[in-house]
N, C-alpha and C positions, 0 to 999 in steps of 0.2 A: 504494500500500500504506500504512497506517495503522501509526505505530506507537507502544505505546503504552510511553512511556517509565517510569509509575510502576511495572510490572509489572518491566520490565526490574532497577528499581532495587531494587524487594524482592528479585530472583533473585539480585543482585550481594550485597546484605546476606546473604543465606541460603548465600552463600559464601565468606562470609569478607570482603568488601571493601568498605570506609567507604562510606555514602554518599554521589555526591559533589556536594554541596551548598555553598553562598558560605559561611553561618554555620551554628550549629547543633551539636548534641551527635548525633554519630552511633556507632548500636549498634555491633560489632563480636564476633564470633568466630575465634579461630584456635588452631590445634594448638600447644600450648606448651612441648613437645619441638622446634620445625620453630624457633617463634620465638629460644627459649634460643638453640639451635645457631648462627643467624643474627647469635645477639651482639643480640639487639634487646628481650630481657626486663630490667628489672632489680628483684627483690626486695629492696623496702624494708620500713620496720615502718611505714607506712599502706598497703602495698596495692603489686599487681603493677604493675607499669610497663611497656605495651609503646610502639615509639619503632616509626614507619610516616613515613615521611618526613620525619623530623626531628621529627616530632610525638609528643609522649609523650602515651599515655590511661593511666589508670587504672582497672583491675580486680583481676579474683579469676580463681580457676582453679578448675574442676570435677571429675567423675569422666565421662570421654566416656559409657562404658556399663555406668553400674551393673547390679547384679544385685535390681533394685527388689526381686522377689516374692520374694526371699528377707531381706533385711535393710531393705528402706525408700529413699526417697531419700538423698540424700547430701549431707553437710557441703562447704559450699565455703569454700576455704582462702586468705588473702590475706598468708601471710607463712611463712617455711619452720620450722614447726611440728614439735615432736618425731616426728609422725605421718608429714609430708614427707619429712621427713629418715631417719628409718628405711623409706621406701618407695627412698628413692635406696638408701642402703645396700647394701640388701637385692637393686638392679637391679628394684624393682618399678613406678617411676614413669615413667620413659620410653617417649612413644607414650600414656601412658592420659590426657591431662589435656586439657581446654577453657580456655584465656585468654577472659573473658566480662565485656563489663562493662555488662549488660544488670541491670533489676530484677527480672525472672525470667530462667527458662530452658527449653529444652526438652531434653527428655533421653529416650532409647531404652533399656529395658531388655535388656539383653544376653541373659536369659533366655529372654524368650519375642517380643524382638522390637516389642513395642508402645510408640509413641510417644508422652511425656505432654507438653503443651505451656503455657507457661506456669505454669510451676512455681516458689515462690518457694523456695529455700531456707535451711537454718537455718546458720547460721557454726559454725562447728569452733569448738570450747569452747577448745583448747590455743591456736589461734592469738591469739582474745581476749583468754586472760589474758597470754600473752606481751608484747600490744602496749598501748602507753597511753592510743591510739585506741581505746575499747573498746564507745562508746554506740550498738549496734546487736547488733541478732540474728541479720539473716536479710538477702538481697538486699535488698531492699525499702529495710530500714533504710540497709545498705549505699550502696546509690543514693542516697537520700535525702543521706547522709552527705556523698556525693561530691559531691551539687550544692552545698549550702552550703559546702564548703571550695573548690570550683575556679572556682564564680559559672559556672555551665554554662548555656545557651543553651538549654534542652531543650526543641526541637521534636517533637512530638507527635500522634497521632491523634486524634478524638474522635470520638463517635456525634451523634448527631442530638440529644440532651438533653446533649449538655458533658462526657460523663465519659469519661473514658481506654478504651483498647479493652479493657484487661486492667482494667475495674473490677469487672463481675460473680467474677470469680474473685478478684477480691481481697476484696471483699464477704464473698463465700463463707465464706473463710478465716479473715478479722477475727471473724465473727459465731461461727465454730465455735470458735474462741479464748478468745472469751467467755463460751461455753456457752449462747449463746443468752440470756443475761440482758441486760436491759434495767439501761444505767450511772446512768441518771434515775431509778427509779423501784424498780430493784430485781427487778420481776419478772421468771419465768425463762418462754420458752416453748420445749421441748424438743421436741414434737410436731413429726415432720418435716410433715406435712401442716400447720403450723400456724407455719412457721419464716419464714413469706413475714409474719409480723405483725413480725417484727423488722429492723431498716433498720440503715445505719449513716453515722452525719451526720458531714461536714465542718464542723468547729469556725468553722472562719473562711470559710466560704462557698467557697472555691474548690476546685470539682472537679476541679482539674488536683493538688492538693497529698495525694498519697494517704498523707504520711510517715504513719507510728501515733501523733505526738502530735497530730495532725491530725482523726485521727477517731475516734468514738465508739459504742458500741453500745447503741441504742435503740428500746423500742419504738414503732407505728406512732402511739400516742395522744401520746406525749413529744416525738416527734418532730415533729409537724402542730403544737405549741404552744412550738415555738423560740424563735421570735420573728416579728417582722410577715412578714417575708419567706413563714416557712413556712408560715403563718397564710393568705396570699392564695395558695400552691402547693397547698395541701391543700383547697383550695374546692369541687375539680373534684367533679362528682357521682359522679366512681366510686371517690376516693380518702376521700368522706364515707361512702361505703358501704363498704367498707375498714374504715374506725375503726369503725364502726358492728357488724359483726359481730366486728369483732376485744370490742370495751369487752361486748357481747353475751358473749361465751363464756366472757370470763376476766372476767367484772365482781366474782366472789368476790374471787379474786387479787388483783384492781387496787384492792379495797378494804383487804383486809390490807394491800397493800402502803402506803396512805394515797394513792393516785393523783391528786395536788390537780387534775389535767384530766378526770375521771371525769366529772364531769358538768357541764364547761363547756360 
């Protein structure tokens, strides 16, 4: 019988239990009601603490199952915030919450049921201004955050061309962010059938660094004339054909906008 250990080890993650790996930054989930109780949480002002064999991780805590279709996703909280604290009060937080120290998450709408996955979310505004930790918005940043203060090992997936498994979703989101404007050049492309002409480049070359001072949002023309690197990326015949209908459509635009690659 064959067995195939990686399968086994996403099943163990997706239940709550580190990976168990020699080095390495492993995700984790758990019920943060289960853990309190256990004596194994501690609530600091950088961020939840949980202690798994002597080991302290660092995260945040969520809402298990928001009520998405009616109010949105939900603010994740990293410190006991007037909003926390009036949910214990009141007996409304125990049993609802996810200990998570993931750079998304996924979460199940209570309402009707549907699963959204990989999901970044945005930090609770009370928790930030509370704490003096403040230079982040969302998971992402969050994460981001943690690797620089803790020097985390973070091992990783990648595709076949170097980028994180959760890049196109993060792509997605940076670019909607943006509004779809191009940070080089100015112009805007809103047209959803026209939204694949906007990219969004890593500053310093590496696709593993997705933090937001990292990357940028750029048109397809701005982006092909980075620098040498992108310059010999963008050679391929179908990614010239690419610039070529994109400068084609918007070549008004690109000329308001003074687009000095226009007609490189």
């Amino acid at each position: 019988m064959l067995y195939t250990f990686s399968n086994l080890g996403r099943r163990l993650t997706l239940l709550g239990y580190p990976e168990p790996k020699e080095s390495g930054f492993h995700v984790i989930r758990r019920d943060l009601t289960r853990e309190e109780e256990a004596g194994n949480i501690d609530i600091r002002e950088g961020g939840i603490y949980l202690t798994i064999d002597g080991k302290e991780y660092k995260g945040y805590m969520y809402l298990k199952y928001p009520d998405i279709e009616r109010f949105g996703f939900p603010k994740f909280h990293f410190t006991n915030c007037q909003i926390v604290n009036a949910q214990r009060t009141r007996g409304q937080f125990d049993g609802r919450y996810f200990w998570h120290n993931s750079n998304n998450v996924t979460i199940e709408d209570r309402a009707n049921g549907q699963v959204h996955e990989n999901i970044i979310l945005k930090v609770c505004g009370y928790c930030r201004n509370q704490s003096s930790i403040s230079d982040f918005s969302d998971t992402l940043d969050f994460f981001s955050l943690l690797d620089q203060q803790e020097d985390i090992n973070h091992v990783v997936e990648v595709d076949i061309f170097g980028y994180t498994l959760d890049w196109q979703q993060i792509s997605r989101q940076f670019r909607k962010e943006k509004k779809y404007t191009c940070e080089s050049c100015g112009i805007t492309v809103d047209r959803p059938s026209d939204r694949r002409f906007i990219h969004v480049h890593h500053k310093n070359g590496n696709k593993l660094n997705n933090r937001r001072n990292n990357l940028e949002c750029v048109c397809v023309l701005c982006h092909a004339n980075k620098d040498a690197t992108h310059e010999r990326n963008f050679e391929r015949r179908r990614m010239q054909a690419h610039i070529r209908l994109f400068t084609e459509k918007y070549r008004e635009q690109l000329e308001q906008k003074r687009n000095k690659f226009l007609d490189v």
